[in-house]
N, C-alpha and C positions, 0 to 999 in steps of 0.2 A: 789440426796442425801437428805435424810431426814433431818427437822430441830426441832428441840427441841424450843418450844415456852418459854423457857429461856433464855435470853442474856441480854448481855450490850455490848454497843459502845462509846468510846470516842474518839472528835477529839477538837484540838485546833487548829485556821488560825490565824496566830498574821503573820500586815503587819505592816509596817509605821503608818499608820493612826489609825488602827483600830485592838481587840482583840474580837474572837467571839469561845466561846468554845461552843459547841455540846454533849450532855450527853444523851444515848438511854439506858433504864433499859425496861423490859417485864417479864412478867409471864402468866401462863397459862388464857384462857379463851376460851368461846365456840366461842366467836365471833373476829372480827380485830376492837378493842375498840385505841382510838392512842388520849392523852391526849397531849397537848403541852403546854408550859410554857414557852413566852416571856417577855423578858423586853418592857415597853412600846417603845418606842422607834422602836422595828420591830416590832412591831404586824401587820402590813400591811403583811407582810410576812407569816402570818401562815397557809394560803390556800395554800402556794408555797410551805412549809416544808412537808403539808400531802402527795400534790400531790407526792415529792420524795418517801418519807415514803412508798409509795401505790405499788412504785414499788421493795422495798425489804422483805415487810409481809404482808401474809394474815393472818392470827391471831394470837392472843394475846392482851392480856391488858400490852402497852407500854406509859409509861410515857419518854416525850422527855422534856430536861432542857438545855434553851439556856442563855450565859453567853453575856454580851456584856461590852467591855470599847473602851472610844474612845480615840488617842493618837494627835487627828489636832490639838488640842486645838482650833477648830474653831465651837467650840459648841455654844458659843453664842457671842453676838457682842453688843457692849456700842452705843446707836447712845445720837447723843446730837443734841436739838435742839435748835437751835440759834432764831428763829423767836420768841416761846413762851420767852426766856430767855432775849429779847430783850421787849417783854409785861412787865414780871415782872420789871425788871428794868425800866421801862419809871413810872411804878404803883408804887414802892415803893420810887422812885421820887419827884412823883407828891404829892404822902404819906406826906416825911418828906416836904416839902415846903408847904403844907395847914397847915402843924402843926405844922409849927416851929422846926423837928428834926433835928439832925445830920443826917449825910450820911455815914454810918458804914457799907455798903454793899461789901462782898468781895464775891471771887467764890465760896468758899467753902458755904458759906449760900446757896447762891443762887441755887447753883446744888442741893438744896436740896428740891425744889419746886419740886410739881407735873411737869409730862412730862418732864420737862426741860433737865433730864438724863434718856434714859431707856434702861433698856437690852432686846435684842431680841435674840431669840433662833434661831439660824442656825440651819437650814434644811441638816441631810448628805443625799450626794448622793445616792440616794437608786438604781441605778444601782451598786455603788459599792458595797454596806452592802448586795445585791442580790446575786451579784455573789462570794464573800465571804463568805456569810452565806450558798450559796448552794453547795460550795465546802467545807466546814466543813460538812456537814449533811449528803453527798453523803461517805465522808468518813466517820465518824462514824456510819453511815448504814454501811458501809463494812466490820467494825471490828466486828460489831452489829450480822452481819449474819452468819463473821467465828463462833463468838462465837457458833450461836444457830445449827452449821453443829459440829462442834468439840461435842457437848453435845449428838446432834442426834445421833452422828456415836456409841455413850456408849450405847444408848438408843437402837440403832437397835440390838448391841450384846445381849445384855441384854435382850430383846424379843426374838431373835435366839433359846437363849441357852434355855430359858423355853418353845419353844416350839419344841423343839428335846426332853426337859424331858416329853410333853404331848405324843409327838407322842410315846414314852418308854412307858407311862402310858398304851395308847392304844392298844398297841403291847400284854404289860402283860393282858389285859384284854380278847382281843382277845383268847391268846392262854388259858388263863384259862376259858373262857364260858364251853368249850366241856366237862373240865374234872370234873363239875360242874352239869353238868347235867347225867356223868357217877358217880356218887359220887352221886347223888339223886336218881338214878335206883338204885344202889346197894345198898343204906338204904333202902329206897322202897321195895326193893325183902327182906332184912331181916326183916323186921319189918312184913310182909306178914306172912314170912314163922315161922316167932313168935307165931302169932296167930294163925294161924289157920293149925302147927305143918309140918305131912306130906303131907297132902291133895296138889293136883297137884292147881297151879298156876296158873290161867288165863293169859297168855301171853297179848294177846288183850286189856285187864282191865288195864294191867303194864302199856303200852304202849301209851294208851288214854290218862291215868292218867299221864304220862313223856313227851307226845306234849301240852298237856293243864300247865303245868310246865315250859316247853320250853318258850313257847310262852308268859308266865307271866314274864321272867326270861330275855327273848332275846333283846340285845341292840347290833345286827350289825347291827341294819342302824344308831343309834347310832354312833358306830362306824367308818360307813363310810362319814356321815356328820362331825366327828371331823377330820380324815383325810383331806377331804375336804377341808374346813375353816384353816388348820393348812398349808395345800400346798396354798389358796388364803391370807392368809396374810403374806406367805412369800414373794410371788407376787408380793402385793402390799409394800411391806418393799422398793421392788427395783425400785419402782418408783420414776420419781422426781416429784416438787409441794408439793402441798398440802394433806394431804393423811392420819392427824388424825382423821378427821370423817369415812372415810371408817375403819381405824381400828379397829376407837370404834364400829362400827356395827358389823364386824366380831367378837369382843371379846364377844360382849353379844351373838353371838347364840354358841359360845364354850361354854359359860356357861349354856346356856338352854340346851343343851347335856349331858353337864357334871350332872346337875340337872336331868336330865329322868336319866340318869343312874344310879347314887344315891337313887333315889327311885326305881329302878328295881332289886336292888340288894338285894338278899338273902344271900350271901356269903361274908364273911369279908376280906377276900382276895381284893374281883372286891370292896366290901365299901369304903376298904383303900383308894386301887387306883382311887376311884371316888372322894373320899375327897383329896386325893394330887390334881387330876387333878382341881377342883375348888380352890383349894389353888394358884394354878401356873397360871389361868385364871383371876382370881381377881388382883392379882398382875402384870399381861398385863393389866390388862383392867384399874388400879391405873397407868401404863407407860405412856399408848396411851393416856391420857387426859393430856399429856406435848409434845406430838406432832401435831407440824402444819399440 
């Protein structure tokens, strides 16, 4: 199934401890560009989010947005040290008794000295924020890629349909060459027979002058190169993987076709149909630059 390098995925894992939402947005690009956005806190993790990532896109410019709150309340921890708290105290002691003060020392001061209180930051378990955080990611990858198959599946009709109107183009073009070049004989012989009244007509002369015409005029191979190209990327439409580089290859030689034929054209009939056909080409070739 083809996938449209448009999506989004979201997932949220909310456990006891911990909330960790997953937000996948992409747009088109020539390459697999994968932007991530942690909270500090996991940034250890962001080589383990690509590696997932790697296995559900190969291109596109995807921006990933991870959400984190923690519910242990065991984020950080008050330690008190009694040794220093027990310095201070023997020092502001020794203080008021060289100089005669009172002794108005209570905890609240006290805890207010350097080290005496300090917060240290608990470390979360990062086996668990792992496997938490890699099952939020595996699932909004999953949403992430129905997304860009549901968009694909519009995108392949939507190429189908314009290239059954090219092969129609084709078709008309084919059957109108012959009558084209019977429509040039027959001005041909009157404008002759104009001139130079009833004097008999060199058959031979018509007929040099109508193959060197032909031959200025003639796009079946044209023709059979757009056929071609038009049955190889319906082909490759049915593939799975990755498959918008090949189709932007195919769509640029529809259009180098469609271009000789446009300039080979004499007749406004085959013109038309040569400018519908780069009309309808250009417009594949504006799809395939949104498929993977």
């Amino acid at each position: 199934m083809i996938k449209s390098m448009t999506g989004y995925g979201r997932y949220e894992n909310v456990t006891d401890e911990y909330k960790i939402l997953v937000e996948i947005k992409s747009v088109n690009h020539k390459y697999c560009d994968i932007n991530v956005k942690l909270p500090r806190h996991l940034n250890m993790f962001d080589a383990y989010i690509r590696n997932i990532l790697n296995g559900y896109i190969s291109r596109g410019k995807v921006d990933v947005y991870v959400n984190y709150e923690d519910y242990s309340n065991s984020g950080v921890n008050i330690k008190y040290n009694n040794y220093i708290a027990e310095k201070y105290m023997s020092a502001l002691k020794q203080i008021g008794t060289d100089f005669g003060l009172s002794d108005e020392i209570n905890a609240a001061m006290l805890s207010r000295y350097p080290e005496v209180i300090t917060v240290e930051e608990v470390t979360a378990d990062e086996n668990v924020l792992k496997e938490i955080l890699g099952n939020a990611t595996e699932k909004a990858a999953g949403q992430f890629v129905e997304s860009r198959e549901a968009e694909g599946v519009n995108l392949k009709k939507d190429i189908l349909d314009k290239l059954d109107y090219i092969a129609e183009c084709v078709g008309f073009i084919e059957e109108r060459y012959p009558k084209v070049l019977e429509e040039y004989r027959e001005k041909l012989y009157s404008k002759v027979t104009e001139l130079l009244g009833s004097v008999n007509i060199d058959e031979s002369v018509l007929a040099t002058e109508l193959i060197v015409y032909s031959d200025k005029i003639c796009v079946d191979e044209e023709m059979v190169r757009l056929k071609s190209h038009i049955d190889a990327m319906k082909e490759v439409l049915e593939n799975e993987g990755s498959i918008g580089r090949k189709l932007d290859f195919i769509a640029q030689e529809l259009n180098r076709e469609a271009n000789t034929t446009l300039s080979k054209s004499s007749d406004v009939a085959i013109s038309n149909k040569a400018i519908d056909l780069k009309t309808e080409i250009e417009k594949i070739r504006e799809q395939v630059q949104n498929i993977e």
